[in-house]
C-alpha positions as CSV (number, residue, x, y, z in Angstrom):
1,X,10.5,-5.2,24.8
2,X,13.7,-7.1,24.7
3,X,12.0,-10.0,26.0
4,X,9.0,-9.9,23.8
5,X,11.7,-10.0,20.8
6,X,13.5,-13.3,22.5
7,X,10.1,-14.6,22.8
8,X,9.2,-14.4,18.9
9,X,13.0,-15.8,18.5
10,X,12.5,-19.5,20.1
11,X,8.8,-19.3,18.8
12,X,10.5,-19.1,15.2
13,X,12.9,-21.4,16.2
14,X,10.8,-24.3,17.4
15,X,7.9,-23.9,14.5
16,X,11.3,-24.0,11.8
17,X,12.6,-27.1,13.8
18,X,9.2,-28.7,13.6
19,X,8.2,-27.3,10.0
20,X,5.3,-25.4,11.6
21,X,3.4,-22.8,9.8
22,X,3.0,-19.3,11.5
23,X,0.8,-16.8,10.6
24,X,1.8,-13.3,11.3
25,X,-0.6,-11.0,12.6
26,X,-0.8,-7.8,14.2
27,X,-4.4,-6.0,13.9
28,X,-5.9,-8.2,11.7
29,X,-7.4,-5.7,9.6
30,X,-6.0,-7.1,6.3
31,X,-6.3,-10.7,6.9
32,X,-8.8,-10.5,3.8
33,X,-5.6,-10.2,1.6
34,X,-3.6,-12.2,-0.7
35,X,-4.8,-15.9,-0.8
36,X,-6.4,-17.5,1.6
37,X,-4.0,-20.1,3.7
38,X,-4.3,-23.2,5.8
39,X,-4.6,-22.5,9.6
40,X,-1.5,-22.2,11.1
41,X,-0.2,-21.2,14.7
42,X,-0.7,-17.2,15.1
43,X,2.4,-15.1,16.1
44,X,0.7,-12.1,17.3
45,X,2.9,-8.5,17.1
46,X,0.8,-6.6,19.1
47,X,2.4,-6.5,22.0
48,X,5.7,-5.4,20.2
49,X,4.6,-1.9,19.7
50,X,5.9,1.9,20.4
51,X,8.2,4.8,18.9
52,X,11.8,3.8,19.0
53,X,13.0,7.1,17.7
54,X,11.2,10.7,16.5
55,X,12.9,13.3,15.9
56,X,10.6,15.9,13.0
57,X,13.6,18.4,12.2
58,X,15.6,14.7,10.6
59,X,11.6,13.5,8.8
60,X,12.4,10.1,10.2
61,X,9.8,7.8,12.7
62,X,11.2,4.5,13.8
63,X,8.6,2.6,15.3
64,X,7.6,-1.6,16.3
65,X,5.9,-3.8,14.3
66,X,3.0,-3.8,16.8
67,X,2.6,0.5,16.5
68,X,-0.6,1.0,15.9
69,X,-1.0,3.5,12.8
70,X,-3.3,5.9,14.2
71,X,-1.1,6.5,16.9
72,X,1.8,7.2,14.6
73,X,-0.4,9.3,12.5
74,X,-1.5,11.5,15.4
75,X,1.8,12.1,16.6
76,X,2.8,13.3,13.0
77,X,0.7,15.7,12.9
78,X,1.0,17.0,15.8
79,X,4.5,18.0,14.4
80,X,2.9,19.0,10.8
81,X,3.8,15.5,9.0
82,X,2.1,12.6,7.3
83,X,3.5,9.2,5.6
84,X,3.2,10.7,2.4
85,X,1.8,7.5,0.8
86,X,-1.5,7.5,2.5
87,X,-1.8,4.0,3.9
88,X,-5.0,2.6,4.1
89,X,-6.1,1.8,7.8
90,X,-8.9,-0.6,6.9
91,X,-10.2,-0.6,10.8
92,X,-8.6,0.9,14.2
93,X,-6.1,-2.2,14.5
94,X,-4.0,-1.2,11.5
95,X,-0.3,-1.8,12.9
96,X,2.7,0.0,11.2
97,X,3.9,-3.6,10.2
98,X,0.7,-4.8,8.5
99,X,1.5,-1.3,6.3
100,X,5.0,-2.5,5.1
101,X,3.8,-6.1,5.0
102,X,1.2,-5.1,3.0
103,X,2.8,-2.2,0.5
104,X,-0.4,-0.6,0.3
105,X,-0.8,2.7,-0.6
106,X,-3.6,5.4,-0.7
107,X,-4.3,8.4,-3.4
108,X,-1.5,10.4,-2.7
109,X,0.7,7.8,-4.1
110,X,0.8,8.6,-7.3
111,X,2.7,11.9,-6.7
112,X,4.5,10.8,-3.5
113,X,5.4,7.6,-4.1
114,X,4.6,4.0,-2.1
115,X,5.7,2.7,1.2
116,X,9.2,0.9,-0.3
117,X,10.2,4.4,-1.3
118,X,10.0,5.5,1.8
119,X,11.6,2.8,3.7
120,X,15.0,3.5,5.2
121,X,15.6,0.6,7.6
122,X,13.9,-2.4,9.2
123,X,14.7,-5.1,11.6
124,X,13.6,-8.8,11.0
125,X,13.8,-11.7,12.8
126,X,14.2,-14.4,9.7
127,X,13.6,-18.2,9.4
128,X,17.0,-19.1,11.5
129,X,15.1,-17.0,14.6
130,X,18.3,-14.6,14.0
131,X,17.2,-10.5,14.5
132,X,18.5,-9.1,11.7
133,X,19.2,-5.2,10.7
134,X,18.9,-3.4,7.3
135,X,19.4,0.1,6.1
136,X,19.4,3.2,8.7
137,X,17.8,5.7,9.8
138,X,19.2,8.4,7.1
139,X,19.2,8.1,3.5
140,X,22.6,7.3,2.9
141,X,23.4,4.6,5.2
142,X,20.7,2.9,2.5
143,X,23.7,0.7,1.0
144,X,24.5,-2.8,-0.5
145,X,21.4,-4.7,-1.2
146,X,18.0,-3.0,0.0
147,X,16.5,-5.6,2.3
148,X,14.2,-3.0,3.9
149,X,12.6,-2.0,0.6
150,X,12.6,-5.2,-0.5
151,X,10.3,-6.3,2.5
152,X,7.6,-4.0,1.7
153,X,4.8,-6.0,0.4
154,X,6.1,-9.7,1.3
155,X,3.4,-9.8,3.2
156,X,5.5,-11.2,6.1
157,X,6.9,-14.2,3.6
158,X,10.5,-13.7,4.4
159,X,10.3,-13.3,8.2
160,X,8.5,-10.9,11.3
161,X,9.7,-7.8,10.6
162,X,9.6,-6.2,14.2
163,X,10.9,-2.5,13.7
164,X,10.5,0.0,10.3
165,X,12.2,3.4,9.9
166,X,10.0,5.2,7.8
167,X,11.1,8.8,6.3
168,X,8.0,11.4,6.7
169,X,7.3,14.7,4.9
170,X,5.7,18.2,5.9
171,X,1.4,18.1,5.4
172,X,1.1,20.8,2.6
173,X,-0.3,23.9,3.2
174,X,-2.9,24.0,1.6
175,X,-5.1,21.7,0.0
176,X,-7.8,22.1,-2.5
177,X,-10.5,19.8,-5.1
178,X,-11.9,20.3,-8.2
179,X,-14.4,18.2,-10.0
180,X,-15.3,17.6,-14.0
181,X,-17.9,15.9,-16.0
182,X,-16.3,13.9,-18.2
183,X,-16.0,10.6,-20.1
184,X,-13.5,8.1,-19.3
185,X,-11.5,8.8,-22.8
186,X,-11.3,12.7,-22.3
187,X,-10.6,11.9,-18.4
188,X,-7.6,9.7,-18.8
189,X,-6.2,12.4,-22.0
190,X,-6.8,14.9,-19.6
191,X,-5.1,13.6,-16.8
192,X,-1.9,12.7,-19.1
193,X,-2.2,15.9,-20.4
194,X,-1.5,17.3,-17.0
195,X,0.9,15.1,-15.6
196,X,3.3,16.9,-17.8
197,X,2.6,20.1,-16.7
198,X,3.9,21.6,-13.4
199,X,0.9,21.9,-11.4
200,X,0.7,20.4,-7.9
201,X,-2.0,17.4,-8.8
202,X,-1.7,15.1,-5.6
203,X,-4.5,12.7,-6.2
204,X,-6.9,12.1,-8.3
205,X,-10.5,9.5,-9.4
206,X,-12.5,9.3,-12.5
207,X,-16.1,6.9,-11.4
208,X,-19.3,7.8,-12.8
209,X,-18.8,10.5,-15.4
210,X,-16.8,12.8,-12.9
211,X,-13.0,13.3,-12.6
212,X,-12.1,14.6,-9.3
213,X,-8.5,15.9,-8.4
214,X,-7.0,17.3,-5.5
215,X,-4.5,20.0,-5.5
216,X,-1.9,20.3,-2.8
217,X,1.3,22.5,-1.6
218,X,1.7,26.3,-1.5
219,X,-1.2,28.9,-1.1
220,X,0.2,30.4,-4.0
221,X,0.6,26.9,-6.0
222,X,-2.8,25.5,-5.5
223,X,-4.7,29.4,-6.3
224,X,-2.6,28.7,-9.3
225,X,-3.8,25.7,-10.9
226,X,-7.3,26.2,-9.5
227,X,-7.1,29.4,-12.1
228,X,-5.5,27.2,-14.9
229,X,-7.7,24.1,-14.4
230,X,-11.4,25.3,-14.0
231,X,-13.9,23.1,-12.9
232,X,-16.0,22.9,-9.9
233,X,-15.2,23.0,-6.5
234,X,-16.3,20.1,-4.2
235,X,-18.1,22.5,-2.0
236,X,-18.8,22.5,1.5
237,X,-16.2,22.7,4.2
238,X,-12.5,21.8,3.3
239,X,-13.6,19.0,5.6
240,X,-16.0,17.7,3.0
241,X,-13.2,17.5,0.5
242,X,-11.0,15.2,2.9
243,X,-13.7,13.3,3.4
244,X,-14.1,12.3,0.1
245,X,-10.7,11.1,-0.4
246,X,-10.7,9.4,2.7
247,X,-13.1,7.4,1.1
248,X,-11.0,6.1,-0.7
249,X,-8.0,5.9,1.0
250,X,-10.0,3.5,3.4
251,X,-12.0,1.5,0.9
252,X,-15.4,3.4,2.5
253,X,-16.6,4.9,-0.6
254,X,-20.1,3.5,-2.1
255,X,-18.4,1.8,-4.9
256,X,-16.1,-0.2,-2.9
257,X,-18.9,-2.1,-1.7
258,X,-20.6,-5.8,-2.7
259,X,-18.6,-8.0,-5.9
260,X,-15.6,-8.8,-6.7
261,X,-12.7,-6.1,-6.7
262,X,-10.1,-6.1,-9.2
263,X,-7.3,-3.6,-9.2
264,X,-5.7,-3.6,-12.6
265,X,-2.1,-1.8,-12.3
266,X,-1.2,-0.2,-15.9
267,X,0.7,2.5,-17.9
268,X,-1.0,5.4,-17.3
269,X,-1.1,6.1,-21.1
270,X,-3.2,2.8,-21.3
271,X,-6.6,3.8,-23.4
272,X,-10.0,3.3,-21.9
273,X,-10.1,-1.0,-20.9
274,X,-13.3,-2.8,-21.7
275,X,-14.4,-4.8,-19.2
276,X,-18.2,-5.6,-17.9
277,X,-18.2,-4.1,-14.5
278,X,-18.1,-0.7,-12.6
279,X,-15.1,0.8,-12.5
280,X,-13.2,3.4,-10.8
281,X,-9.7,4.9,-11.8
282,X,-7.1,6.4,-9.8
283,X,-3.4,7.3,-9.7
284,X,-3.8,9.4,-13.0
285,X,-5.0,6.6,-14.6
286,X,-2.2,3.7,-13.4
287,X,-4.5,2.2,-11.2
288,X,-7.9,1.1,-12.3
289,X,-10.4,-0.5,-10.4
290,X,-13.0,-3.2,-11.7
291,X,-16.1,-4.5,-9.5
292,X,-17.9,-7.7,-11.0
293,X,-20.3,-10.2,-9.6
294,X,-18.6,-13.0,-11.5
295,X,-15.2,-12.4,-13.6
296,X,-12.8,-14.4,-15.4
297,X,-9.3,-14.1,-14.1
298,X,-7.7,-15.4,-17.0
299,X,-9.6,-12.5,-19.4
300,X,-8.8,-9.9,-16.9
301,X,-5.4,-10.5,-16.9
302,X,-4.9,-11.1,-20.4
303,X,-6.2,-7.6,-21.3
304,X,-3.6,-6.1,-18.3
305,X,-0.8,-7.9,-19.6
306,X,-1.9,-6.8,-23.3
307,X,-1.4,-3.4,-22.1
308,X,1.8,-3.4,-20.0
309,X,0.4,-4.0,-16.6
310,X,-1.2,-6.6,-14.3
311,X,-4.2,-7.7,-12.5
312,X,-4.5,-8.6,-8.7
313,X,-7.4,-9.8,-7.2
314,X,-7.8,-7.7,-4.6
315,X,-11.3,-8.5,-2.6
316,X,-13.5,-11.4,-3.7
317,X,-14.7,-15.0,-3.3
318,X,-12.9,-16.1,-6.3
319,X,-9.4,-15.5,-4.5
320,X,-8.5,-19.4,-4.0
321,X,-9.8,-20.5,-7.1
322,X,-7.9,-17.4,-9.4
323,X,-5.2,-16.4,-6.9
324,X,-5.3,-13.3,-5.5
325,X,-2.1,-12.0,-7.3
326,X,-0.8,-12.2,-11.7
327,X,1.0,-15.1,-12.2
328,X,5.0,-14.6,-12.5
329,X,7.1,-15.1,-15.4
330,X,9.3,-18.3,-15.1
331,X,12.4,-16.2,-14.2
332,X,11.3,-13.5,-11.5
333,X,9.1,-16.8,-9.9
334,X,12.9,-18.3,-9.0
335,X,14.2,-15.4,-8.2
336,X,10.9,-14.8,-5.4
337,X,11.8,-19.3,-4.6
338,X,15.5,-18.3,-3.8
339,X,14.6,-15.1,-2.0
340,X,12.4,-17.2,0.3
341,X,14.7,-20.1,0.9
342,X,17.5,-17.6,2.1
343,X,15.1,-15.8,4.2
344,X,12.8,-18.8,5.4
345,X,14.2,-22.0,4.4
346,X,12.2,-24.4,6.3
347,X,9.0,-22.2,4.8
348,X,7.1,-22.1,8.2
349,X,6.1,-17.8,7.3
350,X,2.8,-17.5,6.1
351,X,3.0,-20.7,3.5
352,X,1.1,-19.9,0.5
353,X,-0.2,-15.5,1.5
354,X,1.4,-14.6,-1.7
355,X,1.7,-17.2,-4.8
């Protein structure tokens, strides 16, 4: 593996010497995001790929860029763990770098927290070809400025990053889903209403007229809150229950399908937003999803900002026209300018993925 590393090293180098754009990939499986880019050399990570370092009693994996996620995933729970986040795979290829790259997160994340939270270390090889460490692989040798968390979501703008150390947490035991009829108004109170109770909500999904919510820790927890809550069960075999929330963890649910895709990140207070489209909410209400035919980014955006939040487009032909992600006020844009000019001065890392 040492070599592969040297290898991505004079690569960098050369394409920095000649001002030549890279693209980094590893599975491909979210090309689709952020804005579209000029075609550029690709600097595949595949190849970069395995555990580093495992051990379940510490709730620490340090693995490659090039790892794919289903193998990290099996080997957690073979040990009874998960990446608490729920990243979404997206397709087979999903790599543990395109996951950090990326920042995304699945339904659990509203109670768990996302990837950058997680993050405890990383590697990167930066703009100068250097190999660079960050962080640990404890929580407190986390010091000084947070590189590694800072990394998550760049989608590889500041450098490869070639190795993650990722903290991990026990799967619950025990899991369980309720559903309810009810508006979007009363859904959204209701949700509020709860998250300031102690009950052990780990996800939830108003679409359609019917809030669904999973419940997850001990036996004793989840019996509990099914008591306190009501509604109806999702029926079926636990199985059936996953299933549905791996739906949309993985973007495979019905509504996910055909249109534009906006996802609109708010206060989870924010009232009911009016826009023409279906929509589906999540995260108790922070993050709201809109699917149009035809949009206007401007309005969209405008009614996020009115409200505290923001609006990215996340999946749609209008990407290069709009921009995939909200404009930045004046002062954080310089602060993302300098970032870059440290990290990748000669700009040669995926030139224009992000703004």
């Amino acid at each position: 593996m040492q070599a592969i590393a040297e290898q991505f090293q004079e690569t960098i180098r050369a394409a920095s010497a000649a001002r030549a754009p890279l693209t980094i990939r590893g599975g491909g499986s979210k090309d689709w995001y952020g804005n579209g880019a000029a075609s550029t050399t690709v600097l595949d990570t595949r190849a970069y790929t395995g555990i580093v370092a495992y051990e379940p009693t510490e709730l620490v994996i340090t693995a490659r860029c090039g790892t794919p996620l289903a193998e990290i995933e099996a080997l957690l729970a073979r040990h009874g763990q998960m990446l608490a986040f729920e990243p979404p795979r997206f397709g087979s290829g999903s790599t543990i770098g395109g996951v950090v790259a990326t920042a995304l997160s699945g339904p659990r994340r509203a109670s768990a927290g996302a990837v950058r939270d997680f993050m405890l270390g990383a590697r990167l090889i930066d703009g100068h070809g250097e190999h660079l460490r960050f962080g640990g692989q404890v929580m407190k040798n986390v010091a000084g400025y947070d590189v590694a968390r800072l990394l998550a979501g760049s989608l590889g703008t500041l450098g490869l990053i070639t190795e993650v150390s990722i903290k991990v947490l026990p799967l619950p035991l025990r899991e369980a889903s309720l559903r309810f009829e009810l508006g979007e108004i009363e859904a959204l109170a209701r949700l509020n209403e709860w998250a300031g109770q102690p009950l052990p909500i780990s996800a939830s999904c108003w679409h359609d007229g019917v809030l669904s919510v999973r419940l997850s820790g001990a036996e004793a927890a989840v019996t509990a809150a099914q008591r306190k809550l009501g509604g109806a069960a999702f029926g079926g075999a636990a199985r059936d229950d996953a299933s549905f929330w791996t739906s949309l963890r993985d973007q495979s649910h019905a509504y996910f399908d055909g249109g534009d895709l906006w996802r609109l990140s708010v206060p989870p207070a924010a009232s009911a937003i009016i826009l023409k489209g279906e929509q589906l909410i999540e995260w108790g209400g922070a993050q709201r999803w809109f699917k149009a035919a035809a949009a206007d980014a401007q309005k969209i955006r405008g009614i996020a900002a009115a409200v505290g939040g923001h609006a990215t487009l996340f999946r749609g032909t209008a990407a290069s026209a709009a921009g995939a992600f909200h404009p930045l006020a004046p002062a954080l844009h310089k602060i993302h300018q300098r970032l870059r000019a440290q990290f990748d001065p000669s700009g040669i890392f995926n030139p224009g993925r992000m703004y």
